[in-house]
Every structure is written in C-alpha cells, then in structure tokens.
PDBQT receptor file of N, H, CA, C and O in Angstrom, charges set to zero:
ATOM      1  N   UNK A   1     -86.103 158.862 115.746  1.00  0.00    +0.000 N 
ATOM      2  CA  UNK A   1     -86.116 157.424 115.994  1.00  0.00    +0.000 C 
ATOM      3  C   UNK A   1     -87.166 157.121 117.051  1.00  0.00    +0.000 C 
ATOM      4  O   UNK A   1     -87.242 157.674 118.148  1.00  0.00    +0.000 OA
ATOM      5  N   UNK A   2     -87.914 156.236 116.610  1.00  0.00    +0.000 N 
ATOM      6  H   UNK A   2     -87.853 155.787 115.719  1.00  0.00    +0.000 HD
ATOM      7  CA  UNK A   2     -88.741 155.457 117.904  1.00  0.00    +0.000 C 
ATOM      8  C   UNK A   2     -88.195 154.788 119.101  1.00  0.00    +0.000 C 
ATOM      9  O   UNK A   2     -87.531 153.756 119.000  1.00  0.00    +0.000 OA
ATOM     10  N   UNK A   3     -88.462 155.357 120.247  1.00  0.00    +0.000 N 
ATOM     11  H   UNK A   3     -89.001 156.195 120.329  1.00  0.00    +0.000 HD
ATOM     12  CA  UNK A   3     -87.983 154.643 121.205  1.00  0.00    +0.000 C 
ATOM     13  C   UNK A   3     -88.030 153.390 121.652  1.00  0.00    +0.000 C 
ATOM     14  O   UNK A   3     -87.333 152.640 122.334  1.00  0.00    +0.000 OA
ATOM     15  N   UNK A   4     -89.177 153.367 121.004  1.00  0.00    +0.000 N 
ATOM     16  H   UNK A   4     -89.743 153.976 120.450  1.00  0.00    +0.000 HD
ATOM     17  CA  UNK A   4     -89.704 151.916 120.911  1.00  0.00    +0.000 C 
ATOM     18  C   UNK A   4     -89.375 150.689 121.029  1.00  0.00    +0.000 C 
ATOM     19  O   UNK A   4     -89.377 149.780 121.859  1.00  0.00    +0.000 OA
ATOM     20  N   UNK A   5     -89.065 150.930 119.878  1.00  0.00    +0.000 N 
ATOM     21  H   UNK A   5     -89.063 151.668 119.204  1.00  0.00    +0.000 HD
ATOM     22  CA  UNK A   5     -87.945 149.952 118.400  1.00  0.00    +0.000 C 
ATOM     23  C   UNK A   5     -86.948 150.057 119.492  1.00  0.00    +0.000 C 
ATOM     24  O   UNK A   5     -86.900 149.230 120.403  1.00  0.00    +0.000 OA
ATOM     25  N   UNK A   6     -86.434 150.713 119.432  1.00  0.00    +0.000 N 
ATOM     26  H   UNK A   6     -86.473 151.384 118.692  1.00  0.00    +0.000 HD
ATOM     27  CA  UNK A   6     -84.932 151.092 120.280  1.00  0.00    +0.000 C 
ATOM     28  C   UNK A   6     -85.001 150.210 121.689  1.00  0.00    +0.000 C 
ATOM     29  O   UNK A   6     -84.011 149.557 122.020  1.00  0.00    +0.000 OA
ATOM     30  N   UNK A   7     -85.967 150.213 122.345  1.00  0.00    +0.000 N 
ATOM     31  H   UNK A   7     -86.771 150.743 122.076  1.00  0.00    +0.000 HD
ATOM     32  CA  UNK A   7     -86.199 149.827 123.621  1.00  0.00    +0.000 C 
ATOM     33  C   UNK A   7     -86.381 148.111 123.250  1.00  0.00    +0.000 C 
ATOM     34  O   UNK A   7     -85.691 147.329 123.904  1.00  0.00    +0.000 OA
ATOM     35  N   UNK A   8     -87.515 147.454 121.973  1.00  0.00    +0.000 N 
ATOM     36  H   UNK A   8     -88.076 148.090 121.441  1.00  0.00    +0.000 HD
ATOM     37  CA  UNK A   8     -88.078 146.361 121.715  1.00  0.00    +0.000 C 
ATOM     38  C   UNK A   8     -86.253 145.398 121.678  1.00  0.00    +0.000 C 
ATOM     39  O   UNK A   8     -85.945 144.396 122.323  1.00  0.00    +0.000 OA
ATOM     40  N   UNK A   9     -85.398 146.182 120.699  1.00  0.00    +0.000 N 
ATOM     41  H   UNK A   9     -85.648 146.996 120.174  1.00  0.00    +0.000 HD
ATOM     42  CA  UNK A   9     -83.815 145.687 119.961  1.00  0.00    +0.000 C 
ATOM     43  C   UNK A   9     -83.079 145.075 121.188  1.00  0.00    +0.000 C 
ATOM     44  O   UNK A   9     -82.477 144.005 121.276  1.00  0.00    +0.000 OA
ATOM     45  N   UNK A  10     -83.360 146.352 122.395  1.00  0.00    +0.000 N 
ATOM     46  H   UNK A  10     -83.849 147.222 122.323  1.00  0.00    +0.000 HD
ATOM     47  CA  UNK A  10     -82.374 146.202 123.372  1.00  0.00    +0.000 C 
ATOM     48  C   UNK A  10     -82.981 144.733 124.084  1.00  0.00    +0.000 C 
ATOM     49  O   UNK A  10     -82.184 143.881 124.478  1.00  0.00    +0.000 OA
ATOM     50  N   UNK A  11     -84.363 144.552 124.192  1.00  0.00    +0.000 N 
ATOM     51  H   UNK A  11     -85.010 145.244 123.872  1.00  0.00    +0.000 HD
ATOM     52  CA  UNK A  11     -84.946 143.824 125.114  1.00  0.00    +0.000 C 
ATOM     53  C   UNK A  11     -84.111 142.674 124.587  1.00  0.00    +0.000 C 
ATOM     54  O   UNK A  11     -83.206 142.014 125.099  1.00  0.00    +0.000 OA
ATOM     55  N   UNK A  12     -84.826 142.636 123.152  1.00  0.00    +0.000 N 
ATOM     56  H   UNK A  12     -85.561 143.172 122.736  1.00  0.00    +0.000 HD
ATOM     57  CA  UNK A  12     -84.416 141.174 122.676  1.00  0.00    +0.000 C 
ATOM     58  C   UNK A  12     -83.046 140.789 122.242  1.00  0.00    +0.000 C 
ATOM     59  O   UNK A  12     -82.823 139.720 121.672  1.00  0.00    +0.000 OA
ATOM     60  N   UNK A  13     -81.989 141.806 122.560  1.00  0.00    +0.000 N 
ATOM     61  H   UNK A  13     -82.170 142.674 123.022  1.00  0.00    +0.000 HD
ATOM     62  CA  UNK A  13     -80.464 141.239 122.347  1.00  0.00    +0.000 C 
ATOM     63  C   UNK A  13     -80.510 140.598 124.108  1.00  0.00    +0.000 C 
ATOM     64  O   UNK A  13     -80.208 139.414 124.259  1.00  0.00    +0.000 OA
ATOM     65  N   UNK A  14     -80.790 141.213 125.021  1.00  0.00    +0.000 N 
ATOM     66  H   UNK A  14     -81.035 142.174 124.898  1.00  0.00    +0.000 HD
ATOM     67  CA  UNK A  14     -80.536 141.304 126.300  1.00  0.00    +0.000 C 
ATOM     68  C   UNK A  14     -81.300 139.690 126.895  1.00  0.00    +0.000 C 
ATOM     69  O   UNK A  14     -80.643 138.710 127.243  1.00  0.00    +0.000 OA
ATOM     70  N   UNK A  15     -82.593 139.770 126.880  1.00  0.00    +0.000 N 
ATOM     71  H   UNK A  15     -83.127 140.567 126.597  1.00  0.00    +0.000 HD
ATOM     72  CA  UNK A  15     -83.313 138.645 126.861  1.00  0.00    +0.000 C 
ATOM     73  C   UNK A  15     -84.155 137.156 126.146  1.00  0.00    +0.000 C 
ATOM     74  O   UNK A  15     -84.985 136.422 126.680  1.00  0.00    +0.000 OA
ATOM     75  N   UNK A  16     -83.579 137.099 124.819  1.00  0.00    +0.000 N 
ATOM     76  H   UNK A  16     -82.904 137.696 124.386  1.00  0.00    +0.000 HD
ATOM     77  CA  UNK A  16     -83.983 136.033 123.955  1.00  0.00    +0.000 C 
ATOM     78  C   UNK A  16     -83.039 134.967 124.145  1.00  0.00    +0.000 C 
ATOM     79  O   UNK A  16     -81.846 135.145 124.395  1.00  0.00    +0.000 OA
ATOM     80  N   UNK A  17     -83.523 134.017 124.038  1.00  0.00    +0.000 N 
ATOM     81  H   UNK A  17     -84.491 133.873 123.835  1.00  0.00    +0.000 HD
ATOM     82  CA  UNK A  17     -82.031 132.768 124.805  1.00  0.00    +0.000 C 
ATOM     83  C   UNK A  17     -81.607 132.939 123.146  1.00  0.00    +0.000 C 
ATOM     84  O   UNK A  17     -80.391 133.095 123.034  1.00  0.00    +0.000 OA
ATOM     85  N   UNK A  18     -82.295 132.943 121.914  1.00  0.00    +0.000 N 
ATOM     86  H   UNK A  18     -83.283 132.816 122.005  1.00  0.00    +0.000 HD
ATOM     87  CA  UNK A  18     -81.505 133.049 120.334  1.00  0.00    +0.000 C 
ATOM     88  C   UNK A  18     -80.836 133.711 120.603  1.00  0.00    +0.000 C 
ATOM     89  O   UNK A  18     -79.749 133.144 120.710  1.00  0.00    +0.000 OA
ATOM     90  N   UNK A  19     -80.747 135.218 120.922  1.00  0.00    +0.000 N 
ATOM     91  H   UNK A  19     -81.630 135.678 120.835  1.00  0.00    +0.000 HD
ATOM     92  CA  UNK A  19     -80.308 136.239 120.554  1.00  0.00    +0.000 C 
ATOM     93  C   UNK A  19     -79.061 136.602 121.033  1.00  0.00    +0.000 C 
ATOM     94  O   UNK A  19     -78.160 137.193 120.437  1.00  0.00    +0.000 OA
ATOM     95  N   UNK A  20     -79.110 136.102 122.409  1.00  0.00    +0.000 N 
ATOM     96  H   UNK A  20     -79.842 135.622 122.893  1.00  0.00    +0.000 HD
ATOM     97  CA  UNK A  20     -78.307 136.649 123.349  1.00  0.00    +0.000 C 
ATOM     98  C   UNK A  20     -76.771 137.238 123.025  1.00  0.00    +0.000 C 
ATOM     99  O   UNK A  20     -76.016 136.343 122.644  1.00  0.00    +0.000 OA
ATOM    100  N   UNK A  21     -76.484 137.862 123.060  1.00  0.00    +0.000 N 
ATOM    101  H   UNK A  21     -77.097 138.589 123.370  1.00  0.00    +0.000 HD
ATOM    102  CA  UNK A  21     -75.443 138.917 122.480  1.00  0.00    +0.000 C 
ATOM    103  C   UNK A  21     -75.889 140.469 123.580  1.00  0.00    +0.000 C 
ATOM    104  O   UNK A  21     -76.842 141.057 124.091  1.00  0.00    +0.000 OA
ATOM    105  N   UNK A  22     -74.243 140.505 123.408  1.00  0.00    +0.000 N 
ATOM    106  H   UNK A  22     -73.469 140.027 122.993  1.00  0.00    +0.000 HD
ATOM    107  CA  UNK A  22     -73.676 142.083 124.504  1.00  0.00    +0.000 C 
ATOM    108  C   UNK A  22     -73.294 143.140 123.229  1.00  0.00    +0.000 C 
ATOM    109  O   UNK A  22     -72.143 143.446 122.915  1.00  0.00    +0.000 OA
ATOM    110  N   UNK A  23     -74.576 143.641 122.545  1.00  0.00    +0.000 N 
ATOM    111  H   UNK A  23     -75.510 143.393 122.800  1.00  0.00    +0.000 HD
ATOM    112  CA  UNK A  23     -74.477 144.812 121.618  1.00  0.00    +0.000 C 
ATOM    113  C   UNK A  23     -73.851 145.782 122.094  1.00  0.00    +0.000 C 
ATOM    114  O   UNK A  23     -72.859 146.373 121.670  1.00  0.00    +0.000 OA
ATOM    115  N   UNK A  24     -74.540 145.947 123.106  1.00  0.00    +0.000 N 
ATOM    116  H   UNK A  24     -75.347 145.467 123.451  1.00  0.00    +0.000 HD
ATOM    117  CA  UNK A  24     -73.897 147.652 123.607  1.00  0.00    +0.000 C 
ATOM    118  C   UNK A  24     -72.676 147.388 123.906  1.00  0.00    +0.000 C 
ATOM    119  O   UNK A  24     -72.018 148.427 123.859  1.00  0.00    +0.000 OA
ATOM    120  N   UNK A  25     -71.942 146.327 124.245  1.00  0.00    +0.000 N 
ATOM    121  H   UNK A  25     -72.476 145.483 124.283  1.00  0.00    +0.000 HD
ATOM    122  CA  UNK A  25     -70.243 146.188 124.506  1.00  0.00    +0.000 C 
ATOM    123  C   UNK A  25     -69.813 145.960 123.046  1.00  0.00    +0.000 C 
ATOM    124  O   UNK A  25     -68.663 146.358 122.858  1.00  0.00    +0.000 OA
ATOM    125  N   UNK A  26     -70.161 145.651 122.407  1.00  0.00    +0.000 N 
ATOM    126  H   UNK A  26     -71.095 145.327 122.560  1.00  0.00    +0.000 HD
ATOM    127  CA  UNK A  26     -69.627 145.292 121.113  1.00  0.00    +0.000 C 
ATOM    128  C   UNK A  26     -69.454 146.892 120.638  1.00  0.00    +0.000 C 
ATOM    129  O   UNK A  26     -68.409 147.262 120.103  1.00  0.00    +0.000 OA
ATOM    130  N   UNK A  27     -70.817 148.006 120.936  1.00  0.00    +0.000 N 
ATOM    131  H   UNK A  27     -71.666 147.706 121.371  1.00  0.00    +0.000 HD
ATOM    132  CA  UNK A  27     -70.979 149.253 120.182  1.00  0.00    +0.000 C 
ATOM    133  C   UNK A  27     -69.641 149.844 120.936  1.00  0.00    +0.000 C 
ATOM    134  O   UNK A  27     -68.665 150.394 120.424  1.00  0.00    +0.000 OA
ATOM    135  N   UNK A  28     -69.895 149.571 122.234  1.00  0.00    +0.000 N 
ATOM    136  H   UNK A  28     -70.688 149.125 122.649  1.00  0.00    +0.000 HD
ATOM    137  CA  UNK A  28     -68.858 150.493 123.186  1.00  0.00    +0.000 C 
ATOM    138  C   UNK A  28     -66.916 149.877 122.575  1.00  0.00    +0.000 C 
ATOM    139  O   UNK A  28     -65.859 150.506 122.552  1.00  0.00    +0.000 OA
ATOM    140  N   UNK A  29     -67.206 148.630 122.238  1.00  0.00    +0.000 N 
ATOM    141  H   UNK A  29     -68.065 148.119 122.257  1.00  0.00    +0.000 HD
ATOM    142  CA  UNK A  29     -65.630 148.438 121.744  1.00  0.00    +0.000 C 
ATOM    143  C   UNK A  29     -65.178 149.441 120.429  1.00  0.00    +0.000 C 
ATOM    144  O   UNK A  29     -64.145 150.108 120.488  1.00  0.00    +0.000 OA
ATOM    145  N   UNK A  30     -65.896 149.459 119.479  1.00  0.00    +0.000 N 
ATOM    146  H   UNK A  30     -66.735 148.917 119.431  1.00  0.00    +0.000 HD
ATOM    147  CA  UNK A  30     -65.904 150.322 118.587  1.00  0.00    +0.000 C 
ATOM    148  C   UNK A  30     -65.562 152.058 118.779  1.00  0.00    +0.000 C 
ATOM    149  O   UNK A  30     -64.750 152.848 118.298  1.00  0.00    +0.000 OA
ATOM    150  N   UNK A  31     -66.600 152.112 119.692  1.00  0.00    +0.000 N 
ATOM    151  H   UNK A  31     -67.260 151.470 120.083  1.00  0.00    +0.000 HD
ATOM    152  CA  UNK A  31     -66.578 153.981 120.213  1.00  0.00    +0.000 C 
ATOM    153  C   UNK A  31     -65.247 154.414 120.752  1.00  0.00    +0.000 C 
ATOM    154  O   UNK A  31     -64.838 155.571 120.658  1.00  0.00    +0.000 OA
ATOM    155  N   UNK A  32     -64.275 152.960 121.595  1.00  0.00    +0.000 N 
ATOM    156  H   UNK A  32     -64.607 152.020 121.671  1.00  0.00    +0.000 HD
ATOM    157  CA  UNK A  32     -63.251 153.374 121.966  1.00  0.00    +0.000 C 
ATOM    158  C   UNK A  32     -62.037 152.980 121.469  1.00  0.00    +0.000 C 
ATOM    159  O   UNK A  32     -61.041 153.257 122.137  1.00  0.00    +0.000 OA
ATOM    160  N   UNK A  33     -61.885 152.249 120.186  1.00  0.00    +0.000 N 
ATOM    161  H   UNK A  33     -62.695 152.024 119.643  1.00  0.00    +0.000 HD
ATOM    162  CA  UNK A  33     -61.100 151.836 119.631  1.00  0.00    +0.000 C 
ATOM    163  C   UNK A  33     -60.578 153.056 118.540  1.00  0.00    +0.000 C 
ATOM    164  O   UNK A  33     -61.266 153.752 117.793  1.00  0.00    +0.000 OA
ATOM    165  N   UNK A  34     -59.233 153.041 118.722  1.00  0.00    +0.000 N 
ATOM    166  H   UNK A  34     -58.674 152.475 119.329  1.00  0.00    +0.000 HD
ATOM    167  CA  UNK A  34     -58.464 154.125 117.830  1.00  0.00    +0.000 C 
ATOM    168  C   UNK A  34     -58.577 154.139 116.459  1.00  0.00    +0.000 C 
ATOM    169  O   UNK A  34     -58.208 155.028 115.691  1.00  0.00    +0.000 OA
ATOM    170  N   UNK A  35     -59.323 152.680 116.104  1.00  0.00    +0.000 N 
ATOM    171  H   UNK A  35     -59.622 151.957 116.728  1.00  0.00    +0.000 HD
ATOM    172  CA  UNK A  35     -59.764 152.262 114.661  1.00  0.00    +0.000 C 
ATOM    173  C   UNK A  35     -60.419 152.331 114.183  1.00  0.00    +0.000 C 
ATOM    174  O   UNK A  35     -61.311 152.618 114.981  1.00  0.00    +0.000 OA
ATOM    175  N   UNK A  36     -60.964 152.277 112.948  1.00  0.00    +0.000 N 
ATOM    176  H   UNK A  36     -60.239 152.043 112.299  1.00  0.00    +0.000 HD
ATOM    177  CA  UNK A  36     -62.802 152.167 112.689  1.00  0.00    +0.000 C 
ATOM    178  C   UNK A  36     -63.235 151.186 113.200  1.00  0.00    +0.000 C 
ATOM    179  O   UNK A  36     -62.394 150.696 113.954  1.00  0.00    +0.000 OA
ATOM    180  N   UNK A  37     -64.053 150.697 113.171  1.00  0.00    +0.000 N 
ATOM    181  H   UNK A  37     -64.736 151.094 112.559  1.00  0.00    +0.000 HD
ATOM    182  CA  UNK A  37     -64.635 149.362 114.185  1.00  0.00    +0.000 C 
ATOM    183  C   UNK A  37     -65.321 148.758 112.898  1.00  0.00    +0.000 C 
ATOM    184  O   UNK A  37     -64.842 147.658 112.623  1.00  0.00    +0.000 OA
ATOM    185  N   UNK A  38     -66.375 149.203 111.981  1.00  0.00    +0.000 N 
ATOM    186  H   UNK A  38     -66.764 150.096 112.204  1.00  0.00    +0.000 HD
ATOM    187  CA  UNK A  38     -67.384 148.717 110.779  1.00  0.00    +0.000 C 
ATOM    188  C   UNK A  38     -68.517 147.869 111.357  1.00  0.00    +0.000 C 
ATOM    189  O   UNK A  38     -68.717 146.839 110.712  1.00  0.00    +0.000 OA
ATOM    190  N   UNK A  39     -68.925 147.966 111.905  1.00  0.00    +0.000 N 
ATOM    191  H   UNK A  39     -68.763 148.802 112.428  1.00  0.00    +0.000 HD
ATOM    192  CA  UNK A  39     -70.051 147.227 113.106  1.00  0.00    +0.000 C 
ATOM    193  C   UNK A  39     -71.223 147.370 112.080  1.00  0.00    +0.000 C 
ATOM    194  O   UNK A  39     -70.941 148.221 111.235  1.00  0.00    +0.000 OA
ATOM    195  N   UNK A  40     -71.952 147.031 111.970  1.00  0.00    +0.000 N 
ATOM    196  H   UNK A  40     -72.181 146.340 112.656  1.00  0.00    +0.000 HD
ATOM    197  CA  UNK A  40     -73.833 147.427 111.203  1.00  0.00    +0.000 C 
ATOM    198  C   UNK A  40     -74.364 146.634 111.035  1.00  0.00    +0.000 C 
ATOM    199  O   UNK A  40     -74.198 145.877 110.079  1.00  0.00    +0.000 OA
ATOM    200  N   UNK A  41     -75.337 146.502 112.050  1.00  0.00    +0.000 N 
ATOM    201  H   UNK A  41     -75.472 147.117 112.826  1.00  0.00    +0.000 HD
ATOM    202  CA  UNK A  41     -76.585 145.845 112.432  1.00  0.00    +0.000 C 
ATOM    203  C   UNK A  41     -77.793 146.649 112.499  1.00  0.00    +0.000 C 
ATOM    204  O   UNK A  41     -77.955 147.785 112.945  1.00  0.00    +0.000 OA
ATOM    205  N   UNK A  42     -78.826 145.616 111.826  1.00  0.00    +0.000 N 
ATOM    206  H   UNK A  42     -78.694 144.694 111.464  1.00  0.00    +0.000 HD
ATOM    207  CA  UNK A  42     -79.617 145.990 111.307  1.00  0.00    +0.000 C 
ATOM    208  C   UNK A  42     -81.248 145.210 111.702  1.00  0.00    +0.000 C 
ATOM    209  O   UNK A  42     -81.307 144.080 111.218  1.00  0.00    +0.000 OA
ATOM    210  N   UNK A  43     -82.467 145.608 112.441  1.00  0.00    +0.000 N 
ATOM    211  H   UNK A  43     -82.418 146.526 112.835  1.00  0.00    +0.000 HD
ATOM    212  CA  UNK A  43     -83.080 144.877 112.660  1.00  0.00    +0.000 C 
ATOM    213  C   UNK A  43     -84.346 144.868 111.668  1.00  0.00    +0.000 C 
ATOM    214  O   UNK A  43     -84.979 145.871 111.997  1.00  0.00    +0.000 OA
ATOM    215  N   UNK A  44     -85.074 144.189 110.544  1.00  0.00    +0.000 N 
ATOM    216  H   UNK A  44     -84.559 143.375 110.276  1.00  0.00    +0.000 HD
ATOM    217  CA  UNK A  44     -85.443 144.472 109.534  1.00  0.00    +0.000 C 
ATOM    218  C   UNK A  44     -86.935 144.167 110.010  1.00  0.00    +0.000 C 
ATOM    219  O   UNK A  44     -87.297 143.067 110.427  1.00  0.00    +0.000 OA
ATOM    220  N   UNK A  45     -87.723 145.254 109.895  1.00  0.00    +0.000 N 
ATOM    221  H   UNK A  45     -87.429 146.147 109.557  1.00  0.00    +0.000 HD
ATOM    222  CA  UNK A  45     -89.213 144.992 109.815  1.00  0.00    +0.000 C 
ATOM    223  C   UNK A  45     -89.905 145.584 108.631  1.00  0.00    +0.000 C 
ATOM    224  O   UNK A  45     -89.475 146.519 107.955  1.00  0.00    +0.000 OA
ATOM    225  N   UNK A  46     -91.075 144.906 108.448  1.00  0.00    +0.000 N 
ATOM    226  H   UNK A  46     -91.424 144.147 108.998  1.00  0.00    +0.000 HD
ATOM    227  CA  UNK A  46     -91.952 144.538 107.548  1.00  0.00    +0.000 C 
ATOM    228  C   UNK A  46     -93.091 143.734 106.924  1.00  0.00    +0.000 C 
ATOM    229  O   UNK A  46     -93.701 142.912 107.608  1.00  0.00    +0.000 OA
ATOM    230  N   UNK A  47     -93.389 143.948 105.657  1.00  0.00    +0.000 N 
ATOM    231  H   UNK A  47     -92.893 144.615 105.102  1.00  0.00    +0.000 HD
ATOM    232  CA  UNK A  47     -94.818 143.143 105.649  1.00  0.00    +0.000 C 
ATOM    233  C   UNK A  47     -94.600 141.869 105.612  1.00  0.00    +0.000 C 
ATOM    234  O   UNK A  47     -95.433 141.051 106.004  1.00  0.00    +0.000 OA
ATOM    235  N   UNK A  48     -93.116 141.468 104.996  1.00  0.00    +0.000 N 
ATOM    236  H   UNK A  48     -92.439 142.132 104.678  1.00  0.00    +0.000 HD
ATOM    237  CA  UNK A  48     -93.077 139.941 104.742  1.00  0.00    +0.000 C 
ATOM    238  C   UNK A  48     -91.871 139.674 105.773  1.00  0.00    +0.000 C 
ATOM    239  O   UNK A  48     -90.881 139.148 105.265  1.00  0.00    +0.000 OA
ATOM    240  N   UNK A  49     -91.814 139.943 107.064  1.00  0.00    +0.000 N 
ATOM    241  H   UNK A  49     -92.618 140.371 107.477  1.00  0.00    +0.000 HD
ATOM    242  CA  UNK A  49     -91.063 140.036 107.959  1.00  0.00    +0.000 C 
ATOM    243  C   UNK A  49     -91.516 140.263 109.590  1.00  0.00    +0.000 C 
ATOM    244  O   UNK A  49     -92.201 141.122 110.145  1.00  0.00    +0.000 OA
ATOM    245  N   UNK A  50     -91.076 139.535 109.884  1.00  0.00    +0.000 N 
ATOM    246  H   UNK A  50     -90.520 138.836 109.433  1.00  0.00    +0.000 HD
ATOM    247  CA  UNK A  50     -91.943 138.976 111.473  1.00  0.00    +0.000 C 
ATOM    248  C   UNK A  50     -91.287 139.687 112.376  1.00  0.00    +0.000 C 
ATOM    249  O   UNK A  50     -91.349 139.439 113.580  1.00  0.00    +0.000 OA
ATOM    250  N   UNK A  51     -90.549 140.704 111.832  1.00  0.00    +0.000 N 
ATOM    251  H   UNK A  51     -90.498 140.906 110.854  1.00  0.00    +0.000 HD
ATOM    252  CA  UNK A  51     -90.018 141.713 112.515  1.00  0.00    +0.000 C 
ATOM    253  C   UNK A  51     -88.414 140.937 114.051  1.00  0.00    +0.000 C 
ATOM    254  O   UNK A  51     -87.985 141.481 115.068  1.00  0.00    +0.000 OA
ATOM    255  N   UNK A  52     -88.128 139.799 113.519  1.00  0.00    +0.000 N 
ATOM    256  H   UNK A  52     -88.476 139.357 112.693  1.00  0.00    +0.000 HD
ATOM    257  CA  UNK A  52     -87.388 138.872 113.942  1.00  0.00    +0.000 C 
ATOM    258  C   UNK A  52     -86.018 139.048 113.415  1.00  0.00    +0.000 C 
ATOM    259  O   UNK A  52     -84.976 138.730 113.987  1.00  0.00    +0.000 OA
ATOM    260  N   UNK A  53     -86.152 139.591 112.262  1.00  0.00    +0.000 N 
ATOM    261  H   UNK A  53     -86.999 139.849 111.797  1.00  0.00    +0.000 HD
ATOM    262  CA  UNK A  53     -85.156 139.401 111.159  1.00  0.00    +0.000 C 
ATOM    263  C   UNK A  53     -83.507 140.484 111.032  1.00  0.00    +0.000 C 
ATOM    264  O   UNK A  53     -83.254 141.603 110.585  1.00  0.00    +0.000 OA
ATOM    265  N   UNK A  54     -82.896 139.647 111.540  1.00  0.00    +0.000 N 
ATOM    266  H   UNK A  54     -83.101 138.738 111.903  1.00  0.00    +0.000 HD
ATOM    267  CA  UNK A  54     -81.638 140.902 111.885  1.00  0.00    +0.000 C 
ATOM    268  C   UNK A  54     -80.449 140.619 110.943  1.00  0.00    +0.000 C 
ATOM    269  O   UNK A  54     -80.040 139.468 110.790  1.00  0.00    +0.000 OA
ATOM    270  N   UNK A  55     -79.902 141.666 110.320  1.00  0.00    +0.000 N 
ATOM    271  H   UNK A  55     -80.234 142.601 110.445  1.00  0.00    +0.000 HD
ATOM    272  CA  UNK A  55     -78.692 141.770 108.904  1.00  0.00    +0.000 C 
ATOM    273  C   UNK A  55     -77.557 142.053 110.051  1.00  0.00    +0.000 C 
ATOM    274  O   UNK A  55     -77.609 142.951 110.892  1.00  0.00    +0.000 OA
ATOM    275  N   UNK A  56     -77.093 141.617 109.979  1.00  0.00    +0.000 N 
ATOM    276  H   UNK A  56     -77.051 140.888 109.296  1.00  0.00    +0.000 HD
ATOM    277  CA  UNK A  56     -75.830 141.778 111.082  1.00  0.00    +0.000 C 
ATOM    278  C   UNK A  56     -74.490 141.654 110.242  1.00  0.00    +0.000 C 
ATOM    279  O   UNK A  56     -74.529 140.609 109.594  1.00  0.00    +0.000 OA
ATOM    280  N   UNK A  57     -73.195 142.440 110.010  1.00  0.00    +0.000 N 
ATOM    281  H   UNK A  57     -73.164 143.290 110.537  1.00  0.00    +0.000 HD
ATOM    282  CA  UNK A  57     -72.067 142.950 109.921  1.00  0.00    +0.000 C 
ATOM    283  C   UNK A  57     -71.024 143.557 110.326  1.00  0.00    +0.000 C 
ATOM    284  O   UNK A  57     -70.735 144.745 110.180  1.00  0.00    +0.000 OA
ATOM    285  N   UNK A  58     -70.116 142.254 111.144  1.00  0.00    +0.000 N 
ATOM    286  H   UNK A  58     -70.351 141.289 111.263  1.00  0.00    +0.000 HD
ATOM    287  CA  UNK A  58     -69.222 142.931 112.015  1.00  0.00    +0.000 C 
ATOM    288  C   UNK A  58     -67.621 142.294 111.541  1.00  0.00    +0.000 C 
ATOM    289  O   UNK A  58     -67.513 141.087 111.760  1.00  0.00    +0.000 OA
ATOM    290  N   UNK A  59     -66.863 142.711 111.162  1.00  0.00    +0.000 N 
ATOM    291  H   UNK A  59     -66.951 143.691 110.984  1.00  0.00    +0.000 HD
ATOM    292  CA  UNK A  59     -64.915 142.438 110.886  1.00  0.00    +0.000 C 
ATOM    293  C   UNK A  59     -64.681 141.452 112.005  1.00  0.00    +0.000 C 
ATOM    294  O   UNK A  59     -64.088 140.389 111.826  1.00  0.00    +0.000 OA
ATOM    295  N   UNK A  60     -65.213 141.878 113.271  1.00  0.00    +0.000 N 
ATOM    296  H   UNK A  60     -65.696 142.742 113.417  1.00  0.00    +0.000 HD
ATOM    297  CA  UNK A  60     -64.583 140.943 114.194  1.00  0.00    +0.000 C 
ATOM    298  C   UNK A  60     -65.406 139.547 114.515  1.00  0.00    +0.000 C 
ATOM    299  O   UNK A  60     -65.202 138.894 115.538  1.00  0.00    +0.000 OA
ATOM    300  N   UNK A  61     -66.528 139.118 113.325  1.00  0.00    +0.000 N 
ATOM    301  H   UNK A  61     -66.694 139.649 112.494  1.00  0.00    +0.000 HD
ATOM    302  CA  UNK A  61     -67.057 138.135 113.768  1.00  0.00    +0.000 C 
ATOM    303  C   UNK A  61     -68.317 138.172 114.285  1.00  0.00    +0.000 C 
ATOM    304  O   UNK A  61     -68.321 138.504 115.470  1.00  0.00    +0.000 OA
ATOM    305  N   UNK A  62     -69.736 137.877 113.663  1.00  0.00    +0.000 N 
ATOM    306  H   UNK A  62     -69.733 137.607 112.700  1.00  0.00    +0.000 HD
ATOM    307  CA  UNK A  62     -70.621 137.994 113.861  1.00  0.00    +0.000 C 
ATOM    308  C   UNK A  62     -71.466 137.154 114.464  1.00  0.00    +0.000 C 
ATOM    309  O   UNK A  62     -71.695 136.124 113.830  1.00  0.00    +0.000 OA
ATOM    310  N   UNK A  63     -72.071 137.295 115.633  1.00  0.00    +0.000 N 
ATOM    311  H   UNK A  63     -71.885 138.132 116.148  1.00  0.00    +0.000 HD
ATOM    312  CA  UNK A  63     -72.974 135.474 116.334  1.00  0.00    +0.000 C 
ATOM    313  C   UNK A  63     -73.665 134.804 115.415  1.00  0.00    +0.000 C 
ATOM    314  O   UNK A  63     -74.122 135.377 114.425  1.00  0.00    +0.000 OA
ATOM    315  N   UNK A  64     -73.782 133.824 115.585  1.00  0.00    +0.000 N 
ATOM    316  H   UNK A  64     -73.411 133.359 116.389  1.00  0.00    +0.000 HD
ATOM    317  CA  UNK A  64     -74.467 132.673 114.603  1.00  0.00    +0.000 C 
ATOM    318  C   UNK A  64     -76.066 132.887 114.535  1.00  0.00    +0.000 C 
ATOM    319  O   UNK A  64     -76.762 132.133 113.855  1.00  0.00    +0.000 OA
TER     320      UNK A  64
C-alpha cells in the first residue's frame, strides 16, 4: 500500500469541512466490538475521477 494515499485519506477525513468524519473511531469501534462491525470504505481514483470520490458502507449509518 502507498503511504501516500493512506496519509492523502487520513488528511482529508480529518481536515475537509465536506468530509469531516472520525474514521479511525468508527475503524476502532469495529476492532473492539464482539461483533462484526461490516464497515467498507472506499476512496475511488481514476481517469474519470477527481480522485474525490468515496463508496462508503457502514450498518450503523453512513455521513451524508
């Protein structure tokens, strides 16, 4: 995996006034829950994609 990417995801959950969402608490509710969690998010880049574009899938309710 590119750190990159990894580093670019975190910026922009952390700092985009759109975006704003607590991923890593959302990941961390999952990691410690006795349940499956089904979390999968997805940040989609490409040629016809401004690299903006996020598939998001979560049971407990996904941000707008």
């Amino acid at each position: 995996m590119d750190a990159g990417l990894l580093r670019d995801s975190q910026n922009a959950m952390r700092h985009d006034r759109m975006l704003k969402y607590n991923l890593d608490g959302r990941i961390l509710q999952d990691v410690l829950s006795p349940e499956a969690g089904g979390l999968f998010v997805a940040f989609v880049h490409g040629k016809k994609y401004n690299g903006k574009e996020i598939l998001a899938i979560d049971p407990h309710g996904a941000p707008p």
